[in-house]
N, C-alpha and C positions, 0 to 999 in steps of 0.2 A: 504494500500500500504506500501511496508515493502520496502524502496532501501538503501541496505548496504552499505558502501566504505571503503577501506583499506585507511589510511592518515597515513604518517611518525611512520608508527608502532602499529597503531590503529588503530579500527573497529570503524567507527562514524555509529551509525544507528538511524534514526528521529524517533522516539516514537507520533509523534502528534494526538492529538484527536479531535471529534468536541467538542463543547461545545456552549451552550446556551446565558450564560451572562457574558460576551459580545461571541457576536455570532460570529463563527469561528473556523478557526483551529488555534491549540496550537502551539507555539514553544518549543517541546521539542525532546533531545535528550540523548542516552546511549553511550559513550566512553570507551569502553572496551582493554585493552592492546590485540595486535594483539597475536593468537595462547595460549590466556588464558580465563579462566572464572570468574577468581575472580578482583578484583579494577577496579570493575565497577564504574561510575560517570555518575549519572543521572543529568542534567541540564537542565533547562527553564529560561523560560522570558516570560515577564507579552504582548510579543505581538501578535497578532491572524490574522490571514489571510483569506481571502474568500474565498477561494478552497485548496484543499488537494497539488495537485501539486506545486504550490507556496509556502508552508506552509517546502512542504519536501525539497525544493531547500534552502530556508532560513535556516531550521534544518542542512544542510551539511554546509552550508556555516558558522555558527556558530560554530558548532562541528569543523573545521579547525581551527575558531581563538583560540578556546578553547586550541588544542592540542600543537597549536604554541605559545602559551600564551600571546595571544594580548585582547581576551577578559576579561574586568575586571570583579572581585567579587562584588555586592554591600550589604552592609554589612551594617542591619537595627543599627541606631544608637542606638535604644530605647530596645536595647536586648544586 
């Protein structure tokens, strides 16, 4: 299931997969500037959901704080 949305000038579209361990769907998504193809920003997080639709409502809902800049970076201290 591919569901695109235009957000304040960007294309948020959820990339999630299933995956096995741990079992679920991925939180990930692609932020692409609206009417371009390149400063793409691929982003996840380490949380998984039990079904696809779920998974893609949490992926847009991320991808907005993303664009709005409310979601933080977390940034491994040991790198």
């Amino acid at each position: 299931m591919s569901t695109r949305i235009e957000y304040n000038g960007y294309v948020i579209e959820p990339t999630t997969k299933l995956q096995d361990n741990p079992h679920g769907w991925t939180l990930e998504v692609r932020i692409t500037p609206a009417g371009r193809s390149t400063g793409v920003r691929r982003c996840r997080a380490p949380n998984t959901y039990p079904n696809e639709e779920v998974a893609v409502a949490r992926c847009l809902a991320f991808g907005r704080r993303i664009v709005d800049g409310k979601a933080q970076r977390k940034v491994d201290p040991t790198k």
